[in-house]
C-alpha positions as CSV (number, residue, x, y, z in Angstrom):
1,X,-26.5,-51.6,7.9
2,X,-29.0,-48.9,7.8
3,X,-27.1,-47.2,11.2
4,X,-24.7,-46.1,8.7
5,X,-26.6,-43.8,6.5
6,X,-25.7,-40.7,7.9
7,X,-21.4,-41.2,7.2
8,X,-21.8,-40.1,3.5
9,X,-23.5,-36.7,4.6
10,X,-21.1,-36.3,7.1
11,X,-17.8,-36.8,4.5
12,X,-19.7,-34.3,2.3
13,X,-19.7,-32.0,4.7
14,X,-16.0,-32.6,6.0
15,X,-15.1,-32.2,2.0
16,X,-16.7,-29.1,1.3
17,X,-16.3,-26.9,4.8
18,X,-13.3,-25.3,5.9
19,X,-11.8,-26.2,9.4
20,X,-12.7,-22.9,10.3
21,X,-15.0,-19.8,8.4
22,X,-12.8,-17.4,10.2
23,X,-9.3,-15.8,8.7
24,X,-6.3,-16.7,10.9
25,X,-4.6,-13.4,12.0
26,X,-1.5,-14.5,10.4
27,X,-3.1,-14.8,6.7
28,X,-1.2,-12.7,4.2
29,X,-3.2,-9.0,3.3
30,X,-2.9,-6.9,0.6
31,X,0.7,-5.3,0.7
32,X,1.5,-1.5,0.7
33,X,4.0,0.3,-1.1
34,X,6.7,0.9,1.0
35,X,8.7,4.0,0.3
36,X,11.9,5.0,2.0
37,X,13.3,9.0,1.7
38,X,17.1,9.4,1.1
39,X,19.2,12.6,1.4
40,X,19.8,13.8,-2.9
41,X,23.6,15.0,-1.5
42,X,24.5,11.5,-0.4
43,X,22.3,8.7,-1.9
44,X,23.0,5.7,0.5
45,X,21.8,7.9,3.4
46,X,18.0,7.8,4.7
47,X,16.9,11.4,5.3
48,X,13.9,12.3,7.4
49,X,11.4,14.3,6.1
50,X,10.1,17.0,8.9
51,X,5.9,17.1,9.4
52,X,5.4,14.8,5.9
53,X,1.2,14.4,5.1
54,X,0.2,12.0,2.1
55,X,-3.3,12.3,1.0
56,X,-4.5,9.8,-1.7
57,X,-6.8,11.4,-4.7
58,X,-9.6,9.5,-6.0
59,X,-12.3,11.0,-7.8
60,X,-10.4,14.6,-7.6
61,X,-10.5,14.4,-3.9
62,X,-8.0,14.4,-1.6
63,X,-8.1,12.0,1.5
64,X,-5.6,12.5,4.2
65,X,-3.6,8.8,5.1
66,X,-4.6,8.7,9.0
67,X,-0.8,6.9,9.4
68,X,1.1,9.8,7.8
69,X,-0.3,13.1,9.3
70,X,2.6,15.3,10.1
71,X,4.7,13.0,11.3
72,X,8.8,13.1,10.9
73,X,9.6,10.1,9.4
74,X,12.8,8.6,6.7
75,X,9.9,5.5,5.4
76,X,6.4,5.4,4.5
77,X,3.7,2.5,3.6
78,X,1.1,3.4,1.6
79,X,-1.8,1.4,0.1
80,X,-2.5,1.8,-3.7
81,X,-5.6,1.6,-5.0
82,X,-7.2,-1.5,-6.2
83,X,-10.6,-1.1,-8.2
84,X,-7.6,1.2,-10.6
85,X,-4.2,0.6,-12.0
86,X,-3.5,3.5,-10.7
87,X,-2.8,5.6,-7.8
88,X,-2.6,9.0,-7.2
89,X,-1.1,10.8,-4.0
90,X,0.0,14.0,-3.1
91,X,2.5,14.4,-0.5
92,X,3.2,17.6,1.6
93,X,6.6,18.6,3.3
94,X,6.7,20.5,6.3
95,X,2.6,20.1,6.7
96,X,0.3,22.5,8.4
97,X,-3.5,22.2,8.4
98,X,-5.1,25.4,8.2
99,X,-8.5,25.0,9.0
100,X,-9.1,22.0,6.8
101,X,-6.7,23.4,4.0
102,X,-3.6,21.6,3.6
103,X,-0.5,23.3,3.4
104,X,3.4,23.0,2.9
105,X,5.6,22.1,0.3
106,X,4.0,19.8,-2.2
107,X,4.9,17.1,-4.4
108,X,2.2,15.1,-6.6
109,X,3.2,11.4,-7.1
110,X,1.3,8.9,-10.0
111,X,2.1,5.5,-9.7
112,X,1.0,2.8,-12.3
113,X,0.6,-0.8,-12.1
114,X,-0.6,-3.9,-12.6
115,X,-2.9,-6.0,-10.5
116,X,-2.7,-9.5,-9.4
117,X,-5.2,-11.1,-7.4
118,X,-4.7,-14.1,-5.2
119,X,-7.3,-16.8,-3.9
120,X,-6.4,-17.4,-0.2
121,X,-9.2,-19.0,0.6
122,X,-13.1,-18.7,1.5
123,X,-12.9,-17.3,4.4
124,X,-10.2,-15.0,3.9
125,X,-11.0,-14.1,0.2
126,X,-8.5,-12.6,-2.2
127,X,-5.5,-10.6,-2.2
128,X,-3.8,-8.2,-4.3
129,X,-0.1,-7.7,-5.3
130,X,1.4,-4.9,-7.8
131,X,3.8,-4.9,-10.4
132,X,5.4,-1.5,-10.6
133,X,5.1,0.1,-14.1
134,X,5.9,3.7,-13.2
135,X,6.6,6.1,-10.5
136,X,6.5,9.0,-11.3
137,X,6.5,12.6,-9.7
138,X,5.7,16.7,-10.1
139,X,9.0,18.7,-11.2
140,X,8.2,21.2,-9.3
141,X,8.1,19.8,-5.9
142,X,10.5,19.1,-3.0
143,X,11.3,15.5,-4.7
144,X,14.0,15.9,-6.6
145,X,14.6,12.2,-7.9
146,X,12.9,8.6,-7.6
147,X,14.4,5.3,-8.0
148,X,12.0,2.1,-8.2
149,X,14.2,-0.6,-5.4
150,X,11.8,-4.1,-6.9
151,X,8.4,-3.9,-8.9
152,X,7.2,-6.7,-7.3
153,X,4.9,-5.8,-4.6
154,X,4.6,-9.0,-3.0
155,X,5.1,-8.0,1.0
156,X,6.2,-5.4,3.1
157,X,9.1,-6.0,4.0
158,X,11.3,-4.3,1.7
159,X,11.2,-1.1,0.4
160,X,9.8,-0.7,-2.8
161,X,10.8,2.6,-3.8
162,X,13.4,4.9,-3.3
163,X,12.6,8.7,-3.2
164,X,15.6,11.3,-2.9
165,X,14.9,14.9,-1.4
């Protein structure tokens, strides 16, 4: 009988400990905003913007998104910010860095939210998924009109919002 002491410790220890401490690969992450360009003469048609640059503005500074750097693309996926229910970007058409300075045409984009976070589990942590409020964009720019697709920012595979040019 007293060979047996060491089976409760043991099922504590089972109980309370993961099968594994380390996050599978497949795990869902924190979803970006996917955003998908479409030609303002003919709605249902994608149109590629030529050398497009997003930086994202925190704290009035502007931080270039490595992914988008002058690339000629028709869809984007951007992360929003999650320590704010907010997120500000500013994105450039036909980009050119000039010794650091950004230029182009220019477009500034505020997007509101809200913020849910999911337990996944210890050892991958928590998650975050969005609920569009608003989507909103500069006048003055090269956008000419936005259409929010779903507000639910759940995954990436759908596009979230619709931006016309």
């Amino acid at each position: 009988m007293n060979k047996c002491y060491w089976i409760f410790p043991l099922l504590l220890t089972l109980l309370y400990c993961e099968s594994d401490d380390i996050c599978p690969e497949t795990t869902p992450t924190t979803p970006r905003i996917i955003i998908t360009f479409y030609d303002i003469n003919n709605p249902d048609e994608k149109k590629t913007v030529e050398s497009l640059a997003v930086y994202a503005i925190k704290n009035n500074q502007m931080n270039i998104i490595n992914d988008i750097y002058g690339i000629n693309t028709d869809s984007i996926a951007i992360p929003l910010r999650d320590d704010e229910a907010f997120s500000n970007f500013k994105f450039y058409k036909d980009f050119d860095d000039l010794d650091g300075n950004p230029s182009g045409i220019e477009d500034n984009i505020y997007i509101d939210y809200e913020i849910s976070s999911i337990f996944i589990s210890r050892a991958c942590g928590f998650i975050n998924n969005y609920n569009l409020l608003n989507f909103l964009q500069q006048d003055t720019g090269w956008i000419l009109d936005n259409l929010i697709l779903t507000d639910s920012i759940t995954n990436e595979n759908q596009a979230h919002v619709k931006i016309l040019h």
